[in-house]
C-alpha positions in Angstrom: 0.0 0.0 0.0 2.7 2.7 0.9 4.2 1.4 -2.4 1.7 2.3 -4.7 1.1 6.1 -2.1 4.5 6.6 -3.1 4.3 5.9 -6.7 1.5 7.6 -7.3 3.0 10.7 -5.5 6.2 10.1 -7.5 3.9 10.5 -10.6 1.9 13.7 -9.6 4.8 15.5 -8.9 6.6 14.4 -12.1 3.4 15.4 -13.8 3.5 18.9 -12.5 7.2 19.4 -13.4 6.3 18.9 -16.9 3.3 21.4 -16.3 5.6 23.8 -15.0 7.9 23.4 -17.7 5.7 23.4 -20.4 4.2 27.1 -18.9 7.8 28.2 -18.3 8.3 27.4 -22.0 5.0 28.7 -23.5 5.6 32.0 -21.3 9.0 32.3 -22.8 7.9 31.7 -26.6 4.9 34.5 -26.3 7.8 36.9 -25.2 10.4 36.4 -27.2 7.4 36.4 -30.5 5.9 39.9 -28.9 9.9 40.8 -28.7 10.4 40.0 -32.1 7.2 41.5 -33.5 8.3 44.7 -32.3 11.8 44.8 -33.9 10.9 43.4 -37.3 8.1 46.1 -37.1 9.8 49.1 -37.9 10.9 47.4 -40.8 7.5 45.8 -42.3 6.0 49.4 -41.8 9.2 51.0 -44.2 8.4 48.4 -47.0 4.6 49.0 -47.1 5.1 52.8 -47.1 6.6 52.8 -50.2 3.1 51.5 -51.7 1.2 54.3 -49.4 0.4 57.7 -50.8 2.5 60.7 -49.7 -0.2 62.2 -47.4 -1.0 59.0 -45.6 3.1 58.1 -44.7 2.8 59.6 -41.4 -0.8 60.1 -41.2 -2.3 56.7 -41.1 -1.5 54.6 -37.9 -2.5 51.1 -39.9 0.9 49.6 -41.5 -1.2 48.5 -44.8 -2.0 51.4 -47.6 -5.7 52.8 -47.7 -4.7 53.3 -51.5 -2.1 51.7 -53.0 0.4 53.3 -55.3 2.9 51.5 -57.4 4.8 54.2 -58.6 7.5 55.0 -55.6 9.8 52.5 -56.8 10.5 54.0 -60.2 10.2 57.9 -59.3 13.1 56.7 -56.4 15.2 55.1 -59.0 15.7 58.1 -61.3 15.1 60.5 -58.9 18.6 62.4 -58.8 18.7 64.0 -61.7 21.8 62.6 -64.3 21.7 59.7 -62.0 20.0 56.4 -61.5 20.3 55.1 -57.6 21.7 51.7 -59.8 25.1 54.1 -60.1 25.4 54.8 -56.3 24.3 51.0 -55.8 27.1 50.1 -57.2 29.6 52.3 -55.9 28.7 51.2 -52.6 29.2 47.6 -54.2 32.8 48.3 -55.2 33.8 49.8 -52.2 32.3 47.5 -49.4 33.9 44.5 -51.9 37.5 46.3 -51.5 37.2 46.9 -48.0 36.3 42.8 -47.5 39.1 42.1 -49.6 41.5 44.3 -47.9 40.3 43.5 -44.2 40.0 39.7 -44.7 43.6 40.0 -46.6 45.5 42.4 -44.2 44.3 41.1 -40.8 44.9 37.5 -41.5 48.3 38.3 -41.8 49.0 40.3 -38.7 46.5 38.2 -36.6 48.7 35.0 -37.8 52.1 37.3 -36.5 50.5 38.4 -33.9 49.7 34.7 -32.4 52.0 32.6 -34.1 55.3 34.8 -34.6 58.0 35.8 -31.8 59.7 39.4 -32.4 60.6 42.5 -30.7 58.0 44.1 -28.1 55.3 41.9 -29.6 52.9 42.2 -26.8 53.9 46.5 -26.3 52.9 47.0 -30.1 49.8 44.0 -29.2 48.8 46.5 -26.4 49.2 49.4 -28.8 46.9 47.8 -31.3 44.6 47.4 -28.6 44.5 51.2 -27.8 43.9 52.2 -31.1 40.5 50.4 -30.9 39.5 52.8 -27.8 40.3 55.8 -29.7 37.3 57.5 -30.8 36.6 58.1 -34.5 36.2 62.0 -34.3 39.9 62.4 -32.8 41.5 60.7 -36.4 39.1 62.5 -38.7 41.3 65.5 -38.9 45.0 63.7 -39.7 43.5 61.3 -41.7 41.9 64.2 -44.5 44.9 66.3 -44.0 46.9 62.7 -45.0 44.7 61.9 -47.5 44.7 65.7 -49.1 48.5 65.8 -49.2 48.3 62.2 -51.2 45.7 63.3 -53.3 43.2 61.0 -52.3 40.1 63.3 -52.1 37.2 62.6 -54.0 38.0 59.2 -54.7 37.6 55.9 -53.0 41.3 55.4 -52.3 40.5 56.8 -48.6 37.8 54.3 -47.9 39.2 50.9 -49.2 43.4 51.1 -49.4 43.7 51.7 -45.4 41.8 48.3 -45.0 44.9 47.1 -47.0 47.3 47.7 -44.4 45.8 46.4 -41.2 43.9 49.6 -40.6 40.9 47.6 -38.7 42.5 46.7 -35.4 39.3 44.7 -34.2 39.5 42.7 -36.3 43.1 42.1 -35.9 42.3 41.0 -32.1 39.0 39.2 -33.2 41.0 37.0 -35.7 44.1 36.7 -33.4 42.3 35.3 -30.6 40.9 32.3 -33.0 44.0 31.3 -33.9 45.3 31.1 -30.6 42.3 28.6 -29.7 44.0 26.6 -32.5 46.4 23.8 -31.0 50.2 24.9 -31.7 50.9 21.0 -31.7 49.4 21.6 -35.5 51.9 24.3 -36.5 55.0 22.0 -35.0 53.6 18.4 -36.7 53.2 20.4 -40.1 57.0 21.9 -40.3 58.4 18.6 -39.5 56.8 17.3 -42.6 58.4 19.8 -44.3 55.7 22.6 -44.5 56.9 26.3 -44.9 54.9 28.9 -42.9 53.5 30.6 -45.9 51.6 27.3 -47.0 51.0 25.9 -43.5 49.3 29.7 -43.6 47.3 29.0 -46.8 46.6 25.5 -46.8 46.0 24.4 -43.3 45.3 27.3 -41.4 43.1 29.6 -43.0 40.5 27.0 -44.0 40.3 27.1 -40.0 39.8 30.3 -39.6 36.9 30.3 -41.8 34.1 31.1 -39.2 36.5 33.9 -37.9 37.4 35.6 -41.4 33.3 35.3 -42.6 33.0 37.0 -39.3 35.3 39.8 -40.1 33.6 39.7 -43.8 30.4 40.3 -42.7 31.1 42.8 -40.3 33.0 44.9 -42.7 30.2 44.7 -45.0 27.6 46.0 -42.6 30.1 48.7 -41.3 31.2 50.0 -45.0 27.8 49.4 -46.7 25.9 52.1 -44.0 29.3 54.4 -43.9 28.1 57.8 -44.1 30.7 59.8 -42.4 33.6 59.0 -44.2 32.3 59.3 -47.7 30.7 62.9 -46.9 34.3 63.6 -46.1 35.9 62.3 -48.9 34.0 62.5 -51.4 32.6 65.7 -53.7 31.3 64.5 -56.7 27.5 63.1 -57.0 28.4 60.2 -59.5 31.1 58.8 -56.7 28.3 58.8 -54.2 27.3 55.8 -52.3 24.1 54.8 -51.3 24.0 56.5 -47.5 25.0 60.2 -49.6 22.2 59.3 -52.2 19.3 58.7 -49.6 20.4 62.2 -47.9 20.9 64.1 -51.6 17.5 62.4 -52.6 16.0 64.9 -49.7 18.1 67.4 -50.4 17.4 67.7 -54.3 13.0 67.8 -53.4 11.7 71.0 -51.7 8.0 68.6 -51.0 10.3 65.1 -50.2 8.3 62.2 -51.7 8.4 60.1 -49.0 7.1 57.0 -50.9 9.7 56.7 -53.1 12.7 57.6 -50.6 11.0 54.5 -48.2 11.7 52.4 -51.6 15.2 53.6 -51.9 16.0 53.1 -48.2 14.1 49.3 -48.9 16.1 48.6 -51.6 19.5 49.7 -49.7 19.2 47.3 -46.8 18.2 44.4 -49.2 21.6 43.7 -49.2 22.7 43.4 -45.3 19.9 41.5 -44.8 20.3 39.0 -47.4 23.5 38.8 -46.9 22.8 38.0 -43.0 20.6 35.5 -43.8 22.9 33.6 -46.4 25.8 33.5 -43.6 24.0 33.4 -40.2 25.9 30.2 -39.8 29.0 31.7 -40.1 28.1 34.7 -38.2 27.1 33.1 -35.2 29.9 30.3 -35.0 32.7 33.1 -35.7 30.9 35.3 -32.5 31.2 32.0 -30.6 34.5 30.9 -31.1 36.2 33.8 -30.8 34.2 34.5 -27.6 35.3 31.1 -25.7 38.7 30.8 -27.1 41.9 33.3 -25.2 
């Protein structure tokens, strides 16, 4: 008799474990959907603007159009005058691919030196490189144009893609160094006694992994020089050099009544990119974040 007390005890209290669980759970799930909701939001209500009228942008609380108007898109496309927003689309192509290039390039290098290599005051210029990531951008903005004037790099995109050439993204110098120094040394030693030289123990062995870490870097560099506005309103004079972030803001400056319809297209049709490009390397993304995170 206490047996079967006991079991059946056992089994109400196992049952209300699960109950609990399950509410814990569904609680959890409603929040984080409600969460959600509001930040995609935002971003549902700018893609059905550009079908709503001008008047009824601001003025209608519902996120679908009263009256729809199909014509936003293709007033937006052509609506700098001499220039189609397919030209500033792809300047902002040519410069976010250089900057990849040149990051991905540049910082694999002096990440692999950094961990791998022994030379004079490495960890004083390690620490130095570390500093440079706490100095604020507005402190360099002067030296760099006065650097870049007496080059004769203004109005061009020399300013914006050769400094990622050189290393000039120190995160991503510590971000990438820190991976490899999750990677066992015992690799680096068993490969140069079979006779492999640095430079294609570099190539062949350890870059393939460092892939999560240099997709990481990648995508980061895209996000960052895709919405860059500063530095090409310092650099850069002429219209038909402009990237996208310049064209949105001349597109309000060239309209004294701004049609907001077809900048809400033009804005749409800018973050296409970042977010399909999230999308296509979330798996990357998040195991890069990761590793780098656990690994010192």
């Amino acid at each position: 008799m206490k047996k079967n007390t006991r079991t059946g005890v056992g089994f109400l209290r196992a049952a209300r474990s699960r109950i609990r669980a399950r509410a814990s759970a569904a609680v959890r799930h409603i929040f984080l959907a409600g969460f959600g909701v509001m930040m995609v939001y935002p971003l549902v209500w700018l893609v059905f603007s550009t079908f709503k009228p001008n008047v009824e942008v601001f003025s209608s609380p519902g996120i679908l159009p009263e009256n729809w108007v199909f014509t936003h898109w293709s007033e937006g496309w052509s609506a700098i005058r001499g220039h189609t927003f397919g030209r500033f689309f792809l300047n902002s192509m040519m410069i976010s691919a250089l900057a990849i290039v040149g990051t991905v390039l540049s910082c694999s290098l002096a990440a692999y030196a950094f961990s791998r290599f022994r030379f004079p005051l490495k960890k004083m210029w390690f620490a130095v490189l570390l500093v440079t990531m706490m100095l604020p951008e507005q402190v360099l903005m002067v030296p760099r144009y006065i650097l870049f004037m007496n080059l004769g790099w203004i109005d061009n995109f020399a300013p914006l893609t050769v400094p990622h050439f050189f290393g000039a993204s120190a995160f991503f110098i510590f971000l990438i160094t820190q991976f490899i120094r999750g990677i066992p040394y015992d690799l680096d030693e068993s490969s140069f006694i079979d006779g492999c030289s640095r430079v294609r123990f570099l190539w062949s062995i350890l870059l393939p992994l460092m892939r999560p870490a240099l997709f990481t870097a990648a995508l980061f560099t895209f996000m960052w020089t895709w919405q860059d506005f500063m530095g090409p309103l310092i650099y850069i004079t002429s219209v038909r050099l402009y990237p996208m972030p310049l064209a949105l803001n001349l597109f309000l400056d060239a309209q004294a009544a701004v049609n907001w319809g077809a900048l809400h297209a033009m804005m749409t049709f800018s973050i296409a990119p970042i977010i399909a490009l999230f999308f296509v390397a979330q798996r990357y993304f998040v195991e890069g974040i990761v590793t780098t995170g656990i690994k010192g």
